[in-house]
C-alpha positions in Angstrom: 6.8 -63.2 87.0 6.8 -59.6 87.2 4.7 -58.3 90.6 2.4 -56.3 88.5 1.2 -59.6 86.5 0.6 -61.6 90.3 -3.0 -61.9 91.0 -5.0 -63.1 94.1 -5.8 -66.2 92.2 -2.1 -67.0 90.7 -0.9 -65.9 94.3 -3.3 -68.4 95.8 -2.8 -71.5 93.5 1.2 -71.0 93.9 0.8 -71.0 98.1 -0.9 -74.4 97.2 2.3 -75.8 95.2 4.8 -74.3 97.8 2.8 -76.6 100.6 3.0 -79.7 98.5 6.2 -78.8 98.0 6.8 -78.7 101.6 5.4 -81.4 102.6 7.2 -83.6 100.5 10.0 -85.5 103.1 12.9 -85.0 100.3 13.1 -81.0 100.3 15.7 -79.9 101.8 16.7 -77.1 105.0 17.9 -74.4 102.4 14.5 -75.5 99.7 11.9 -74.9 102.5 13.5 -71.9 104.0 13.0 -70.5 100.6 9.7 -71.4 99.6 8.7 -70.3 103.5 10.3 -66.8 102.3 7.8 -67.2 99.2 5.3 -68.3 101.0 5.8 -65.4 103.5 5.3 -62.5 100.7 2.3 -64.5 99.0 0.5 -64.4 102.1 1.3 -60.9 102.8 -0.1 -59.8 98.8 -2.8 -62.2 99.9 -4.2 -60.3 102.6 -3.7 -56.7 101.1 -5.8 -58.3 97.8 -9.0 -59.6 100.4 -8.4 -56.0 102.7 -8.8 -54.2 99.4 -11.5 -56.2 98.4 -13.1 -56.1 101.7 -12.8 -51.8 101.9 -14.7 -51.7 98.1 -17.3 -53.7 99.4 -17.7 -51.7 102.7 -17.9 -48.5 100.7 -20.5 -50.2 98.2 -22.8 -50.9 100.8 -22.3 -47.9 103.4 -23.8 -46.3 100.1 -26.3 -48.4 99.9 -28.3 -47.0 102.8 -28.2 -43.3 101.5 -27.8 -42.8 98.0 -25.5 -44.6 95.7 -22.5 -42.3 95.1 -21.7 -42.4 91.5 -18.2 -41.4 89.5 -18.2 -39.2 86.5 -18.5 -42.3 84.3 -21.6 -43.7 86.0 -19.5 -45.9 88.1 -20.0 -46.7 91.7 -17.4 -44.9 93.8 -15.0 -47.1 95.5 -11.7 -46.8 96.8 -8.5 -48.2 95.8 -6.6 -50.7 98.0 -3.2 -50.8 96.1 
C-alpha cells in the first residue's frame, strides 16, 4: 500500500490485526519485532491524523465566537495538518 492511499481508518483497523497478531503464542522474535516496527509508524500517522483533525476543529470553533472566516469558495477556513 502506497502511503498516500493509508487512512486513519485503514491505519486503525491494521494496528488491530498486528495485536492479534501479537498475541498469538506461535509468532516468532523476528515476526513481532516487525509488526512492533509497523505498529510503531501506524501509531505515529495515527496521531498526526487526530492532531490534524484536532487543529481544524480548534480553528472552526475559535471562529465561531467572532465571525466565521470564510475561503474564496464559501468554505470554512481551516488549516492543513499534512
Amino acid at each position: 500500500m502506497k502511503k498516500d492511499d493509508l487512512t486513519y481508518e485503514i491505519a486503525s483497523n491494521r494496528l488491530e490485526k498486528i495485536l492479534e497478531e501479537m498475541a498469538k503464542p506461535q509468532a516468532s522474535l523476528e515476526q513481532s519485532l516487525a509488526l512492533y516496527e509497523e505498529a510503531d509508524k501506524l501509531i505515529s500517522f495515527c496521531n498526526k491524523s487526530l492532531s490534524g483533525a484536532e487543529s481544524r476543529i480548534e480553528m472552526l470553533i475559535k471562529n465561531r465566537s467572532n465571525d466565521l472566516v470564510l475561503d474564496n469558495k464559501g468554505d470554512p477556513l481551516t488549516q492543513d495538518f499534512m
